[in-house]
C-alpha positions, 0 to 999 in steps of 0.5 A, a space after each residue: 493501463 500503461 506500460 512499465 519496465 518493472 511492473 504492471 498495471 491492468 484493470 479488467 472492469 472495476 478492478 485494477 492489478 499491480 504486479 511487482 515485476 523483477 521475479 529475478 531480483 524477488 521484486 528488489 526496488 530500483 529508482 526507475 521502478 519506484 518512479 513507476 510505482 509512483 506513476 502508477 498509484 497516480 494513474 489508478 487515483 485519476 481512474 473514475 472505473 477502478 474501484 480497488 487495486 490489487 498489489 501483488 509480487 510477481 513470482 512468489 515474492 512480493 519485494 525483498 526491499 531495496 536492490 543492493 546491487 542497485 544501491 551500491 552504484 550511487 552518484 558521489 557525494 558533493 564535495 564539501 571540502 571546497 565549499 559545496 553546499 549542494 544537497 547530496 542527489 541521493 536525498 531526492 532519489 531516496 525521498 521520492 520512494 516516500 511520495 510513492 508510499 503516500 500516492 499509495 497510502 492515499 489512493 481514493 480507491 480500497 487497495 488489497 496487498 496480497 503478501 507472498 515471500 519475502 517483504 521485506 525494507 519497501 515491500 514491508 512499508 507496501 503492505 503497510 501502506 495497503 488497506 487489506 493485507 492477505 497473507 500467504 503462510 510463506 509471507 515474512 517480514 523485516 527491516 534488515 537495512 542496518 545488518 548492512 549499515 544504513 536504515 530504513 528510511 520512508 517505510 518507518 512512519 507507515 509501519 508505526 501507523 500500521 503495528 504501532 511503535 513498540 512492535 516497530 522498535 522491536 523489529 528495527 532493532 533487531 532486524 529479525 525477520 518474522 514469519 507470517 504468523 506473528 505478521 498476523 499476531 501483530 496486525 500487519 495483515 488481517 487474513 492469513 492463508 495456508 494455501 494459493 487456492 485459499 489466498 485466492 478465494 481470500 482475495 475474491 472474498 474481499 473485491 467482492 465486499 468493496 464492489 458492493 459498496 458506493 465508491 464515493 462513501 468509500 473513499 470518504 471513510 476512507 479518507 477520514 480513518 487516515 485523518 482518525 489516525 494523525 489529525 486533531 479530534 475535532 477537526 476529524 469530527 467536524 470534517 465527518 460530520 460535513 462529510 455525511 451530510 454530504 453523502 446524505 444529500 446525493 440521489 445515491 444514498 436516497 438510492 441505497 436506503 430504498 434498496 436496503 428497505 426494498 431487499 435489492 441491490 442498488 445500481 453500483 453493486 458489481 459482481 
C-alpha cells in the first residue's frame, strides 16, 4: 500500500497488515515513524477494500516505547529570557503522536493488535488504541517515562478508557512493568496465548469473526461504542437510533435477514 522507513503497510485482500519495523530498537518510536504511523492509519481509513488492519511488532517485540537515543536530541528550547513567546517545537512534535493514537482509535475499520514482548510507553497506548488485543504469554506492559524524568504523555486518555482509572494510576505511579497475565487480568487485552502457533490461530480466529460481518454496520457500532464511552446518554441514543434505521433502510440488510432466514451466506461474507 505505501512505502515506509520504519514500518510496513500491505494488504492482501480484505486484510491490511501494519508492522512496527525497527526490530533493532524493539519497535522504539521516532518523530518519522510516528509521522508514518499517522500516514498509515489515514490511508487504511480511505481504503473502501480493507476491512481489518492487523498491528504487529516486528521481531517479537511490539514497541519498547519511545526511542531514548532519539529523544535525547532535541531542538533547544526558546529563549524566554529575552522575551520569546514562541511555543517550545518539542510540543508539536510530541502532540502529533496523539493525532496518530486518535487516526488509529478512530479507523472505521476493526484493528487486531497482536502483543509480543515489550509494550511499553507508545506500544502500550497502541494496543489500547486497538479494538481486539491478542496477547502472547511473553507480552509485558508499563509506563516507565517517570524512572527517567518525564511522562507519558498522549498515551494516558486511551489507557484510562481501556483499563479504567485506577489500574492506570496503579501502573503510572509506580511504573511497574506487568506481565501478560495480569494485562489479561486487567482487560488490556482479551485473549491470551502460550504459543506462536496458538496467537496465530487466535489472530485467524478473529479476521475470520469480522469478515463475516457488513462493514458498514461495523464500523457504525463501532463508531457509537466509542461515542458509548465519552459522549452524553441521549446524544449516543438518538445517534443510534437514526443510525439503525439507517442500516435497516439499505438493500444489505434486506440482503442479511434473507440470508439469515434462508441459512446462506450474504454477499460480504469472506473467507
Amino acid at each position: 500500500m505505501a512505502d515506509y522507513a520504519n514500518i510496513t503497510l500491505s494488504r492482501e485482500g480484505a486484510v491490511a497488515r501494519l508492522i512496527l519495523n525497527r526490530p533493532e530498537r524493539r519497535n522504539a518510536l521516532t518523530q518519522p515513524m510516528m509521522i508514518e504511523l499517522e500516514d498509515a492509519f489515514k490511508r487504511v481509513a480511505d481504503d473502501r477494500e480493507c476491512r481489518v488492519l492487523v498491528l504487529r511488532g516486528a521481531g517479537g517485540h511490539f514497541s519498547a516505547g519511545g526511542d531514548l537515543s532519539a529523544m535525547a536530541q532535541m531542538p533547544p528550547a526558546p529563549d524566554k529570557t529575552n522575551g520569546d513567546r514562541t511555543e517550545d517545537p518539542l510540543v508539536a512534535g510530541y502532540r502529533q503522536f496523539g493525532h496518530a493514537l486518535g487516526a488509529l482509535n478512530n479507523l472505521p475499520q476493526p484493528t487486531i493488535a497482536v502483543v509480543e514482548g515489550s509494550a511499553v510507553g507508545g506500544g502500550f497506548g497502541m494496543a489500547c488504541c486497538s479494538d481486539v488485543v491478542i496477547l502472547h504469554e511473553s507480552a509485558r506492559f508499563g509506563l516507565p517515562e517517570p524512572r527517567v524524568g518525564f511522562i507519558p504523555s498522549q498515551i494516558l486518555p486511551f489507557i484510562v478508557r481501556r483499563i479504567g482509572e485506577g489500574p492506570t494510576r496503579d501502573l503510572a505511579l509506580t511504573a511497574r512493568v506487568i506481565d501478560a497475565g495480569e494485562a489479561y487480568r486487567i482487560g488490556i487485552g482479551r485473549h491470551l496465548c502460550a504459543t506462536t502457533a496458538e496467537l496465530n490461530r487466535t489472530l485467524k480466529a478473529a479476521i475470520d469473526d469480522i469478515l463475516k460481518l457488513e462493514p458498514q454496520a461495523l464500523s457504525t457500532v463501532k463508531r457509537l461504542t466509542l461515542a458509548a464511552a465519552t459522549d452524553d446518554l441521549h446524544a449516543v441514543l438518538d445517534d443510534a437510533a437514526h443510525s439503525l434505521v439507517g442500516l435497516l433502510r439499505r438493500p444489505q440488510a434486506s440482503e442479511g435477514i434473507a440470508a439469515f432466514l434462508n441459512k446462506t451466506s450474504p454477499s460480504w461474507v469472506k473467507d
